[in-house]
LOSE-221400 format. One record per residue (C-alpha): residue number from 1; x negated, z, y; residue in one letter. Coordinates in steps of 0.25 Angstrom, whole numbers, always signed. Layout:
ATOM    n   east     up  north  res
ATOM  NUM      X      Z      Y    a
...
end
This chain:
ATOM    n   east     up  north  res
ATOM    1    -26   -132     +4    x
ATOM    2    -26   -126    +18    x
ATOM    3    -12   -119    +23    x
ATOM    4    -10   -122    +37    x
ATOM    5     -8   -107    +42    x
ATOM    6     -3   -104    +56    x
ATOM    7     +4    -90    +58    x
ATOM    8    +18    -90    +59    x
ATOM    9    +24    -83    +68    x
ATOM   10    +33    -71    +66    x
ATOM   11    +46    -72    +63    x
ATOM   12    +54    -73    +78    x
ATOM   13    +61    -58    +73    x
ATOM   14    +47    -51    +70    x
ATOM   15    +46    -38    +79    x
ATOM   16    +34    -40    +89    x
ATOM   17    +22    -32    +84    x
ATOM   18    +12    -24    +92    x
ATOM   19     -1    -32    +89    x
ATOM   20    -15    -24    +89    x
ATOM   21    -21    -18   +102    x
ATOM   22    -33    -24    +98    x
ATOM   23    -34    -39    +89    x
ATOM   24    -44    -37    +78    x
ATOM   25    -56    -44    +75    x
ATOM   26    -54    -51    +61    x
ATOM   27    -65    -59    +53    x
ATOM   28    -56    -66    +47    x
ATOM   29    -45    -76    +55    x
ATOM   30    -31    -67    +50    x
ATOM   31    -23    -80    +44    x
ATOM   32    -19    -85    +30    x
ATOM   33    -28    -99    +28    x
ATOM   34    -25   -105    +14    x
ATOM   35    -36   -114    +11    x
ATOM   36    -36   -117     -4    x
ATOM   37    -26   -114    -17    x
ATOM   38    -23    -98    -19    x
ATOM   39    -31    -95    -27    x
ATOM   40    -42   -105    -23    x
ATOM   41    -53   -110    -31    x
ATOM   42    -63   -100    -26    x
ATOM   43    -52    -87    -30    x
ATOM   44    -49    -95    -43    x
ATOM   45    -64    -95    -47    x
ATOM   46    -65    -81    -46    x
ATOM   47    -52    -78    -53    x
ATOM   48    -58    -83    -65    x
ATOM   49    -70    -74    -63    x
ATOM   50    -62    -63    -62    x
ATOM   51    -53    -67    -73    x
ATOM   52    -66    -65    -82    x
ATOM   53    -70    -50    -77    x
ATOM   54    -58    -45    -71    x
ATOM   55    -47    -36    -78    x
ATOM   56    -34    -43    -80    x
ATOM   57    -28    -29    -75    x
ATOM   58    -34    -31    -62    x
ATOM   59    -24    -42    -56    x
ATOM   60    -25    -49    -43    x
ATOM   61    -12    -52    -35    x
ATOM   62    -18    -65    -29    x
ATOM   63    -32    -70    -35    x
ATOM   64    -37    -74    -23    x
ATOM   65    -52    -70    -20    x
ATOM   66    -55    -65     -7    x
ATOM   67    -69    -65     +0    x
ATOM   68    -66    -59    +13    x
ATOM   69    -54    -51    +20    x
ATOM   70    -52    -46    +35    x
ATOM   71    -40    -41    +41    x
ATOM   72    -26    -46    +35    x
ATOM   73    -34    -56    +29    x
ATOM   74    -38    -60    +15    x
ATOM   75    -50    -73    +13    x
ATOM   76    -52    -77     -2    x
ATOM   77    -63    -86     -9    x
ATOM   78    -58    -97     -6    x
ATOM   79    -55    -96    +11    x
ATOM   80    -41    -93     +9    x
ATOM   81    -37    -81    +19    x
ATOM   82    -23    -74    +14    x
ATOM   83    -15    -64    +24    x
ATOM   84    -17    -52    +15    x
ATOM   85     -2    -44    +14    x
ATOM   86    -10    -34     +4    x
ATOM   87    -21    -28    +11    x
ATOM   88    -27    -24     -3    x
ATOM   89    -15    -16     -6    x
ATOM   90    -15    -10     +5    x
ATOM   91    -29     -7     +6    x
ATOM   92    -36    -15    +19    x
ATOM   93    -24     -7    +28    x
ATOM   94    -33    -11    +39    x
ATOM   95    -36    -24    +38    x
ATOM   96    -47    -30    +28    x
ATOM   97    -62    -28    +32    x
ATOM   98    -56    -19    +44    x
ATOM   99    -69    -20    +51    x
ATOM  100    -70     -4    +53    x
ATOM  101    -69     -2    +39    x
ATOM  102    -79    -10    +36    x
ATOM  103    -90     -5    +46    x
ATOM  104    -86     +7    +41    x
ATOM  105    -89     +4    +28    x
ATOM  106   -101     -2    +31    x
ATOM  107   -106     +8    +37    x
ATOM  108   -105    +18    +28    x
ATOM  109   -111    +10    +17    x
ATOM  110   -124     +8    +24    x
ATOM  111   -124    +25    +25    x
ATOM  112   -118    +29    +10    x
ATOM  113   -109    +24     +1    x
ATOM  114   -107    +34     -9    x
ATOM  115   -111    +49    -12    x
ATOM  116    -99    +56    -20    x
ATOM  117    -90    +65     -8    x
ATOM  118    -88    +77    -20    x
ATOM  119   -104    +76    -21    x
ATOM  120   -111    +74     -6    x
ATOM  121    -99    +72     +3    x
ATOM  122    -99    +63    +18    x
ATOM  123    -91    +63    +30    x
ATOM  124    -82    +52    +27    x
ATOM  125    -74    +58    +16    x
ATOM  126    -71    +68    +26    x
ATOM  127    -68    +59    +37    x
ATOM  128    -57    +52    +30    x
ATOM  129    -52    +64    +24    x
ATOM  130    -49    +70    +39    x
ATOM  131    -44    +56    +42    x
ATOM  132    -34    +57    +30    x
ATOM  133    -28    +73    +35    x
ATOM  134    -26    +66    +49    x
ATOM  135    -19    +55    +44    x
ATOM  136    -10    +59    +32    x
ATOM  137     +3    +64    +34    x
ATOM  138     +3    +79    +37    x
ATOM  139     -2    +88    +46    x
ATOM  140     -8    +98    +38    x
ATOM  141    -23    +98    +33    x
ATOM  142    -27    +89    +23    x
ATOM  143    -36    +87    +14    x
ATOM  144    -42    +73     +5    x
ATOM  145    -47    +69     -6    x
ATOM  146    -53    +54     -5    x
ATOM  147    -54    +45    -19    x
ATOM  148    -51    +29    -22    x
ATOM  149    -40    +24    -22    x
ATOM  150    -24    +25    -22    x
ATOM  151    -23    +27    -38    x
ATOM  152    -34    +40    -37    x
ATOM  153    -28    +46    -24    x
ATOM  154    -16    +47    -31    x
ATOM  155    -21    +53    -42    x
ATOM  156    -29    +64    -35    x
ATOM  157    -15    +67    -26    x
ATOM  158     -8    +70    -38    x
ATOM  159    -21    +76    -45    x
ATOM  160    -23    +84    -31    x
ATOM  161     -7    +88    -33    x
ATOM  162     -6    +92    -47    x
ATOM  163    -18   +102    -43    x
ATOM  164    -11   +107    -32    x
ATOM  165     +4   +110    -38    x
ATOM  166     -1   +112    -51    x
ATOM  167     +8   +104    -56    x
ATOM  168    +10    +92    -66    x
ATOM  169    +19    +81    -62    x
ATOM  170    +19    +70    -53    x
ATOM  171    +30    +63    -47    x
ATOM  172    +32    +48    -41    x
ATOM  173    +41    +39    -36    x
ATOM  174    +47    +26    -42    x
ATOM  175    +41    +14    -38    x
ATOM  176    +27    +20    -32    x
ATOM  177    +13    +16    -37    x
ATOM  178     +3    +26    -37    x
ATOM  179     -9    +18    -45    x
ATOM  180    -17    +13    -58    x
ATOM  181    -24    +26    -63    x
ATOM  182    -16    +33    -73    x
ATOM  183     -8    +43    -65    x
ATOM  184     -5    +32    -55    x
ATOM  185     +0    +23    -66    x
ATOM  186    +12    +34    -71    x
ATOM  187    +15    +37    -55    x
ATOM  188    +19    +20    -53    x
ATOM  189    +31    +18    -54    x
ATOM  190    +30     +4    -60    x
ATOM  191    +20     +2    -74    x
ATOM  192    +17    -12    -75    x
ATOM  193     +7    -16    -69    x
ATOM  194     -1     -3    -66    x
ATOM  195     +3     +5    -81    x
ATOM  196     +6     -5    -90    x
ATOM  197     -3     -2   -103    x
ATOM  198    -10    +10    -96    x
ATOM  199     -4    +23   -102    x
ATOM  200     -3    +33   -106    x
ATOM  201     +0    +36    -91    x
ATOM  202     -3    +49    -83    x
ATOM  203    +10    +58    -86    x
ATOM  204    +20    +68    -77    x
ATOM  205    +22    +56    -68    x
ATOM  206    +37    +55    -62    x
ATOM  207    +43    +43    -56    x
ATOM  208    +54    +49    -47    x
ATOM  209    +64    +39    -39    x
ATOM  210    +59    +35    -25    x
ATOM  211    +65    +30    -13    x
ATOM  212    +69    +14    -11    x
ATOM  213    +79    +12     -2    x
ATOM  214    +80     -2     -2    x
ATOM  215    +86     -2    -17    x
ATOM  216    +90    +15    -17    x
ATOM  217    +95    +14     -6    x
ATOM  218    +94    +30     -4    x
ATOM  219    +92    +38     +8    x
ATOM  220    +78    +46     +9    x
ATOM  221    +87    +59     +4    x
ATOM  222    +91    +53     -5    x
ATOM  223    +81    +48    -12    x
ATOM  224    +74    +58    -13    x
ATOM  225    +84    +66    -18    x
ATOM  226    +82    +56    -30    x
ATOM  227    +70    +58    -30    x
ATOM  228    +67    +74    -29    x
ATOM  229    +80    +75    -39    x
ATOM  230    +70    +67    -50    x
ATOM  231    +58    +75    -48    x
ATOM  232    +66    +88    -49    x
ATOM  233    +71    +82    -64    x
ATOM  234    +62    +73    -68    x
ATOM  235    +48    +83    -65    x
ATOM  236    +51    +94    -59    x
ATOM  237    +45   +100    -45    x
ATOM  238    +38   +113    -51    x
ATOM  239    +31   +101    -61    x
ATOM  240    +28    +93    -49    x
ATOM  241    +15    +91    -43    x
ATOM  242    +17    +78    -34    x
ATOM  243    +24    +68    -29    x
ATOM  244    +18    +55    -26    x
ATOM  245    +24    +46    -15    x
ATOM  246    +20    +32    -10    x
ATOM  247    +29    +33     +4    x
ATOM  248    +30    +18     +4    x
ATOM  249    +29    +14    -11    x
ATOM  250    +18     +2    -11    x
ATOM  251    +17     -5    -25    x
ATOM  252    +32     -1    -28    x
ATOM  253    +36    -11    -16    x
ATOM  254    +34     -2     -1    x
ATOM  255    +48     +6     -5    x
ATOM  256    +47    +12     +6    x
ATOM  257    +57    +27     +5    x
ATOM  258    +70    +30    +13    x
ATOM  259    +68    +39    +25    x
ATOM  260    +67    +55    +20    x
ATOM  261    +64    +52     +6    x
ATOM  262    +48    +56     +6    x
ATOM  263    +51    +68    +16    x
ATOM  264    +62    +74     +8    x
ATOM  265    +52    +72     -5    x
ATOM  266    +41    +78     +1    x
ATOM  267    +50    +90     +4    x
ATOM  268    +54    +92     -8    x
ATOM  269    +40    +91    -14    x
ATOM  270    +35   +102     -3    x
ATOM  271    +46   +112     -7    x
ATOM  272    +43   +110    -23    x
ATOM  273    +29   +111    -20    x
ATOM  274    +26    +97    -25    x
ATOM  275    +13    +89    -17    x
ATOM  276    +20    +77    -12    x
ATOM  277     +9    +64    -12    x
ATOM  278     +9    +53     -4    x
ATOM  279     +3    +41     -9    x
ATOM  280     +0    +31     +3    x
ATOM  281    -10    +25     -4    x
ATOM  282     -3    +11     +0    x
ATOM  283     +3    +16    +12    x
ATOM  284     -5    +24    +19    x
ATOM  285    -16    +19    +30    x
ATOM  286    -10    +16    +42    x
ATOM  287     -1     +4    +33    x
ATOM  288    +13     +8    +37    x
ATOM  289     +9    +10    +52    x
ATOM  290     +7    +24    +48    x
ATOM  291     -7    +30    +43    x
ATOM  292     +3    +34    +31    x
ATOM  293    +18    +30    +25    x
ATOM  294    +22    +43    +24    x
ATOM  295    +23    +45    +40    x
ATOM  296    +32    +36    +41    x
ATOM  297    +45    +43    +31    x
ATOM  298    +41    +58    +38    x
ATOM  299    +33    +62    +23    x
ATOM  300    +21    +71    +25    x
ATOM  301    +16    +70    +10    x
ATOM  302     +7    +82     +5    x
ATOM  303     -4    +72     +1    x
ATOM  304     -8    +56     +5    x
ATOM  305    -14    +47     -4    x
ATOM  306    -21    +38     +4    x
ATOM  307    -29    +24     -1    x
ATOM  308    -29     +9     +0    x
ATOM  309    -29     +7    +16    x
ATOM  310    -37    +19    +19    x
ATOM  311    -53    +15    +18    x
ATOM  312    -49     -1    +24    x
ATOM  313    -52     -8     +9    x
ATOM  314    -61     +2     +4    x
ATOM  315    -58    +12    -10    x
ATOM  316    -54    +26     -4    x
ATOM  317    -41    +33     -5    x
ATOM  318    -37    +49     -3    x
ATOM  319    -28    +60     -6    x
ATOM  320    -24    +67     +6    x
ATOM  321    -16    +79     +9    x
ATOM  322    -13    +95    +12    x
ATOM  323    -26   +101     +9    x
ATOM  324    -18   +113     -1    x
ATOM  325    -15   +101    -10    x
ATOM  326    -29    +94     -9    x
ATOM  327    -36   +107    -10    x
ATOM  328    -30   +111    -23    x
ATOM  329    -41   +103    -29    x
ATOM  330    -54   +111    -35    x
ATOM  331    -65   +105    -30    x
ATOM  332    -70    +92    -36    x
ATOM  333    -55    +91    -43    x
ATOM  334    -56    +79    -33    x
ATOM  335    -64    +68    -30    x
ATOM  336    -71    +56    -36    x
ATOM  337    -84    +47    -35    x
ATOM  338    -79    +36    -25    x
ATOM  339    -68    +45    -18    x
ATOM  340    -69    +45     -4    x
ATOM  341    -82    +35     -3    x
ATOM  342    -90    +34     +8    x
ATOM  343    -88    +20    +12    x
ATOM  344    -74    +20     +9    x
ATOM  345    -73    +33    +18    x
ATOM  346    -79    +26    +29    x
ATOM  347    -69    +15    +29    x
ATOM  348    -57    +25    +28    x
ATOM  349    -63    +31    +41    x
ATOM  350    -63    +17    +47    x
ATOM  351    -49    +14    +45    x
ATOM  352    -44    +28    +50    x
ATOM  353    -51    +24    +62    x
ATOM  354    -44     +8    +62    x
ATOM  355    -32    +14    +62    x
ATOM  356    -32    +23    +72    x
ATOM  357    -41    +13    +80    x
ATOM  358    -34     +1    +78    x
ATOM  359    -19     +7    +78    x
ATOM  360    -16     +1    +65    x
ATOM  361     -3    +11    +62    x
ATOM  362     +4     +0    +74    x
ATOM  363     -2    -12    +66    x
ATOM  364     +6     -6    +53    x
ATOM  365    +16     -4    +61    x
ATOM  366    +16    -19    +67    x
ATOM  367    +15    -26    +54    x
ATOM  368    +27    -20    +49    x
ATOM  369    +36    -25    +60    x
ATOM  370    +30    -38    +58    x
ATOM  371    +32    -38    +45    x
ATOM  372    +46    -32    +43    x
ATOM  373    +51    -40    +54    x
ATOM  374    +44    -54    +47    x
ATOM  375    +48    -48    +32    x
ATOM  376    +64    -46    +40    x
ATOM  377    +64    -60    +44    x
ATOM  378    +61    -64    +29    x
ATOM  379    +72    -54    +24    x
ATOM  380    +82    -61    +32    x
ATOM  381    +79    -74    +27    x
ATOM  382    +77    -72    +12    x
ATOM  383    +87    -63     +5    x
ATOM  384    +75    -58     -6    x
ATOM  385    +70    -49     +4    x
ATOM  386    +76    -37     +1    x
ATOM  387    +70    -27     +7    x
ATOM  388    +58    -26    +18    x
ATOM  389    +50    -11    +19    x
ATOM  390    +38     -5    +21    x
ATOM  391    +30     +0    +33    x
ATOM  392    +20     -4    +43    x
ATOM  393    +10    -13    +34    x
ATOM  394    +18    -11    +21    x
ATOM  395    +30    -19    +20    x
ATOM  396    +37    -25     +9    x
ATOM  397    +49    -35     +5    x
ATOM  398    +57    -32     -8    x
ATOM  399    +63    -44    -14    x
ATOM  400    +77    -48    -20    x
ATOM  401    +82    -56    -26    x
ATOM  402    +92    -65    -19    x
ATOM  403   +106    -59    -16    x
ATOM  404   +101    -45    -20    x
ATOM  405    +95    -38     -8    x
ATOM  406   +109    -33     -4    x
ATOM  407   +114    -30    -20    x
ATOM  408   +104    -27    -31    x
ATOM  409    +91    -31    -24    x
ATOM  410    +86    -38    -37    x
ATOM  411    +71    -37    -36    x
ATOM  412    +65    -52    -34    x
ATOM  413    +51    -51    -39    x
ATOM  414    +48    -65    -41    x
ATOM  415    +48    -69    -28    x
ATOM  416    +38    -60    -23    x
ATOM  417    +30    -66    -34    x
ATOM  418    +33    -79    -27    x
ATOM  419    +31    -76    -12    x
ATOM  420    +18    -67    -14    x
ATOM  421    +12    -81    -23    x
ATOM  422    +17    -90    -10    x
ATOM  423    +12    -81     -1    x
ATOM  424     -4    -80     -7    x
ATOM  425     -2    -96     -8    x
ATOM  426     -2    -96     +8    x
ATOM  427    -12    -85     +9    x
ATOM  428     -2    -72    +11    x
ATOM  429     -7    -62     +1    x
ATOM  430     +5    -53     -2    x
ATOM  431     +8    -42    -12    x
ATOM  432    +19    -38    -21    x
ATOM  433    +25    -26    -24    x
ATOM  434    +38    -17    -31    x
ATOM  435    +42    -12    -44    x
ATOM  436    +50    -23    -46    x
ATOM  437    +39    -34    -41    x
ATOM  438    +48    -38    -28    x
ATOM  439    +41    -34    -16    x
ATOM  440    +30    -38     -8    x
ATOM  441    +24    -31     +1    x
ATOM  442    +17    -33    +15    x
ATOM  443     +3    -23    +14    x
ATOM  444     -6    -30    +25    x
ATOM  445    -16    -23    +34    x
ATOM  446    -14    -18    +47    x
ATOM  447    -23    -30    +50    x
ATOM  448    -11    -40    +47    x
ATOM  449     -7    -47    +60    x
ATOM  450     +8    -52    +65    x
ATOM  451     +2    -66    +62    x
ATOM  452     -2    -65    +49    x
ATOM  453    +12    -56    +45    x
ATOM  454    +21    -68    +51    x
ATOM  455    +12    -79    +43    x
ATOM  456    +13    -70    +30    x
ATOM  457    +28    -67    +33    x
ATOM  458    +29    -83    +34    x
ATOM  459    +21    -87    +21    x
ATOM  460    +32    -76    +14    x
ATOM  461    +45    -84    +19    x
ATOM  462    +38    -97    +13    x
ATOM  463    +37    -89     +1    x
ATOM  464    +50    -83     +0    x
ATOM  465    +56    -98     +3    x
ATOM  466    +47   -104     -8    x
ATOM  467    +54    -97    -17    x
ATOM  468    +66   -103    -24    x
ATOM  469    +78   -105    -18    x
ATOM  470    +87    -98    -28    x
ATOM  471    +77    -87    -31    x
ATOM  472    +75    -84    -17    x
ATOM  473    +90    -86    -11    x
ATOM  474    +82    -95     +0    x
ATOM  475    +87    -90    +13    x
ATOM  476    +96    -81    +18    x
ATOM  477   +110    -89    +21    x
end
């Protein structure tokens, strides 16, 4: 089966969008090519080996196999090359094998791979830790901390909080998701998947209300009011120690807050003497057109979590802030075997320098014109598209169901399930998201092209339309 794939063009509405200074040289032809069943044989094959050795817990959202990757796209075992809408979660920010990442890399392996910075350190940590107090919100200086992953940067901000106020407690927000260790697990906001059968959980967690406009309909004052009005009752602020902050929620469906309710918390945290934590472990890197979220709603958080996009596909994450609140830490009250490797350092390094070098803050900013202006086009002709948000390289759709965007804005999960299943039939990977199973959300790298967002944008509007008529209130009359 071969899919005849010529890219479409961008719907006649879509704003223009500045293209690159420079066209990049890819290994990989950037177009979808279906060439086989999904999964083919060769992805079917190794599904059942994997089925043999591999824990159930460990899911796939598409069990395709892949062999190689470059740019915005994905090639499995079977030839079969899929425009990737994921990037990892989130992870390849850049683009996948991003060639300076990988001379990097290489490099650095051929001189050492591994010596145990808290044992005999080396530049590199260092490097990237200077990078980090440049590009972090604030302008005061700055210290890091460099471990693995999102999960264990969040643990050591709050760890590195708790140290610093001498206090207990820890305060979230509904909808967030902070990770699978147990403190992460009691800071999501939703149990199933991540907690079910797992506790007992990590306790003097609090799940205060956050700000959704699209269903609150709350000003950024006022929601924070809400919110700041919970933690006075529910904890406390002398029992506080932090509060943790994604600035666009990722897993809890790009939620992204009303003007003034991040600033109007982080003054009230600052006057109760509470650490204020931002965790742009999703959002960070350059994604939203800024090196981080945060600049973009006025919030300078007193520490950044910071993972995924930074080291270009490699494990490496870090907890960055004012250097009073790192430093409260004895020494070797921080640290760990693999934090802040060598060769992940390296590529960290690199994708500082592709950012800058390649001026990939205007590439976020470009893909979110062409995709809100595509994802518009949709909304105005299917009614289940409630709600379009997000920003730069991180846009999502909320659906409803029929008749409901205007009233109740009843969530419509199922067809999310249908248009993501379509759309990795016609080699578009998407991903899902939201508490309530009815978002998907556009996370691409920056690598993601106007052509390949109008040919994705066009396998969706086959999608939505394959869904059933009375389901899906067909079109817009």
């Amino acid at each position: 089966m071969t899919e005849t794939l010529t890219p479409t063009s961008a719907p006649s509405d879509t704003a223009p969008s500045t293209a690159p200074a420079a066209e990049p040289v890819y290994t990989i032809p950037q177009e979808r090519r279906i060439v086989t069943a999904i999964p083919g044989p060769r992805s079917e094959e190794l599904h059942q080996r994997r089925l043999a050795v591999v824990s159930a817990g460990v899911s796939s959202t598409l069990p395709v196999y892949i062999k190689k990757a470059n740019g915005a796209i994905l090639v499995d075992v079977d030839d079969n090359q899929f425009i990737d809408l994921g990037a990892g979660i989130g992870v390849t920010t850049i683009g996948h094998t991003d060639s300076t990442v990988v001379e990097a890399a290489a490099g650095q392996v051929k001189e050492f791979i591994h010596t145990l910075f808290t044992i005999t350190p080396y530049e590199e940590y260092v490097r990237v830790a200077e990078l980090l107090a440049t590009h972090t919100p604030g302008s005061w200086p700055k210290k890091s901390v460099l471990i693995n992953s999102g999960a264990e940067a969040v643990e050591n901000g709050v760890k590195i909080a708790r140290k610093f106020t001498g206090r207990r407690a820890v305060a979230v927000l509904d909808h967030a998701y902070h990770g699978r260790t147990n403190l992460t697990m009691a800071m999501n906001y939703k149990a199933a998947p991540y907690a079910t059968g797992y506790g007992p959980l990590a306790g003097d967690v609090y799940h205060a209300p956050s700000s959704y406009p699209y269903h609150d309909g709350l000003s950024g004052g006022d929601a924070a009011r809400r919110t700041i009005s919970y933690l006075e009752k529910a904890v406390g602020a002398s029992d506080l120690a932090c509060l943790v902050v994604e600035p666009i929620q990722g897993e809890g469906g790009f939620m992204v807050p009303a003007d003034g309710f991040l600033p109007a918390l982080q003054e009230w945290c600052t006057v109760n003497g509470v650490v204020m934590i931002a965790d742009e472990i999703q959002s960070g890197m350059a994604r939203t057109g800024a090196y981080y979220a945060s600049e973009h709603f006025g919030w300078t958080p007193d520490l950044v979590l910071t993972a995924k996009g930074i080291a270009g596909g490699l494990p490496l994450a870090a907890v960055t802030g004012r250097a009073e609140i790192m430093d409260a830490s004895q020494p070797g009250g921080l640290g760990g075997t693999f934090g802040g490797n060598p060769v992940a350092c390296a590529a960290a390094i690199a994708v500082f320098e592709s950012i800058e070098q390649n001026d990939l803050l205007a590439q976020g900013a470009r893909i979110e014109r062409a995709l809100v202006a595509g994802l518009s086009a949709l909304k105005q002709k299917y009614d289940i598209i409630g709600d379009i948000r997000g920003r730069g390289a991180m846009i999502a759709i909320e659906l409803v169901q029929p008749g409901t965007g205007d009233t109740t804005k009843e969530p419509y999960a199922a067809a999310v399930s249908s248009i993501a299943a379509y759309a990795a039939q016609h080699g578009v990977l998407l991903l899902t998201a939201g508490t309530y199973g009815n978002v998907l959300r556009f996370l691409p790298s920056l690598a993601l092209s106007d052509a390949l967002i109008a040919d994705a944008l066009s396998v969706i509007d086959d999608a939505i339309a394959e869904l059933p008529a009375p389901e899906r209130n067909a079109e817009k009359r």
